[in-house]
N, C-alpha and C positions, 0 to 999 in steps of 0.2 A: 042697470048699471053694473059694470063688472068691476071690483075692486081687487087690491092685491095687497099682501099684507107682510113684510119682510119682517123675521123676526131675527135680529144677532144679537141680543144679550141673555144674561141668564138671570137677571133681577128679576125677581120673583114680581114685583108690582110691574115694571115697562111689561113684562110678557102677558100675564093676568090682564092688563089693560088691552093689549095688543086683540087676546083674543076677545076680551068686552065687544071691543071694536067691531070685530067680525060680526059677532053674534047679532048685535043690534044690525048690520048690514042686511044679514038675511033674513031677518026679522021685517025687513024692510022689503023685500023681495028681489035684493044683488046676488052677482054670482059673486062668490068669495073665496080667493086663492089664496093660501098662506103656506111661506115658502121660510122654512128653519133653513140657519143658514151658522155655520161656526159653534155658539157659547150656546146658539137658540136651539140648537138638534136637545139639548137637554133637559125642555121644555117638562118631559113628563117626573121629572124629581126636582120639581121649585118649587111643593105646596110647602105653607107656612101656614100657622094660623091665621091672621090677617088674609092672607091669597094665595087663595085655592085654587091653582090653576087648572087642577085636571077637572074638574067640574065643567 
């Protein structure tokens, strides 16, 4: 299955979740395309204690 994953926020838990999501997809053996879009391009400076998103 191919999935797709649009990310526009910069809440640290929706994005963290967002890429959960993925992960488990290909995990699963989908192809997984995740497409930053606005607040989401900032993905890589939302870790927080709690959620870790660069991980």
């Amino acid at each position: 299955m191919k999935t797709g994953i649009v990310v526009y926020s910069d809440d640290s838990e929706t994005v963290w979740n967002a890429f959960r999501f993925g992960n488990f997809c290909l995990k699963e053996g989908d192809d997984v395309t995740v497409f930053l879009m606005a607040k989401g391009v900032e993905c890589e400076s939302l870790d927080t204690e709690k959620f870790v998103v660069t991980e």
